[in-house]
GUROZA-128509 format. One record per residue (C-alpha): z, x, y. Coordinates in Angstrom, 3 decimals, always signed. Each point is the difference from the previous one (the first is absolute). Layout:
% residues N
       pz       px       py
        Z        X        Y
...
END
This chain:
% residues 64
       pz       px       py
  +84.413  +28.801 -262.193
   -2.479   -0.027   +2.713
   -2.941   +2.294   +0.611
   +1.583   +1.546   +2.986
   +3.354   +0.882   -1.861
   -2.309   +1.473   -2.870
   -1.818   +2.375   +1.968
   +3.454   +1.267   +2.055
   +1.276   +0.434   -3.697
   -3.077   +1.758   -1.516
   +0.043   +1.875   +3.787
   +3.178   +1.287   -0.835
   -1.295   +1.811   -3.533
   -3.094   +1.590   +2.046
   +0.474   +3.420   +0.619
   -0.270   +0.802   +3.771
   -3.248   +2.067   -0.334
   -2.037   -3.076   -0.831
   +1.864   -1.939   +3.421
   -2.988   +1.397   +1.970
   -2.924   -1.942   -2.254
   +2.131   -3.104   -0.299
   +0.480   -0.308   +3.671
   -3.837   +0.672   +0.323
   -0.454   -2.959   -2.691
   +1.897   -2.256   +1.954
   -1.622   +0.413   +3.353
   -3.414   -0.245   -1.859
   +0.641   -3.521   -1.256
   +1.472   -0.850   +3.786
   -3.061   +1.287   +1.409
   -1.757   -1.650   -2.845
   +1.240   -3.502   +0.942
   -0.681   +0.218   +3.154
   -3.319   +0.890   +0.139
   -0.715   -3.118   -2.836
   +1.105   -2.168   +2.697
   -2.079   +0.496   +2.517
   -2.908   +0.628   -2.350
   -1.024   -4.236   +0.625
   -0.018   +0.927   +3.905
   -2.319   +2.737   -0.285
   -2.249   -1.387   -2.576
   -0.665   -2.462   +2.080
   -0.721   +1.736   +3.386
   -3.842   +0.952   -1.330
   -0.978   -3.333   -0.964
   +1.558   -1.969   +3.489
   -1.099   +2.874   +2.341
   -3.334   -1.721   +0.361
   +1.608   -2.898   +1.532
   +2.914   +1.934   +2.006
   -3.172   +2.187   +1.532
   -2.438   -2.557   +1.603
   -0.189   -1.154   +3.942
   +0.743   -3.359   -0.831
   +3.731   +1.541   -0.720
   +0.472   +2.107   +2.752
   -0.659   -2.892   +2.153
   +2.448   -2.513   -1.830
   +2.677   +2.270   +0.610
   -0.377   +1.168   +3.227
   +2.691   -2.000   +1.326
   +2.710   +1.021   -1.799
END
């Protein structure tokens, strides 16, 4: 049985005042995936903005 069918089973035992904190669990680990991957993109931003902030840049793209 696959992971997805288990949780719909154990789902189905939960009682329906705990539906709230599951469906809060669930959109944490969304959110939580999300932010891991963009975390690269960002992480990076500090170290390159000394390059992406110089004259020498400006200038070379200019034209587009």
């Amino acid at each position: 049985m696959e992971a997805r069918d288990q949780i719909i089973q154990e789902l189905d035992r939960v009682p329906s005042q705990h539906y709230r904190k599951i469906l809060d669990f669930i959109r944490s680990l969304t959110l939580t995936s999300a932010v891991s991957d963009t975390t690269p993109l960002y992480a990076s931003e500090s170290s390159l903005r000394k390059d992406w902030l110089r004259p020498e840049e400006d200038k070379a793209w200019a034209d587009l």
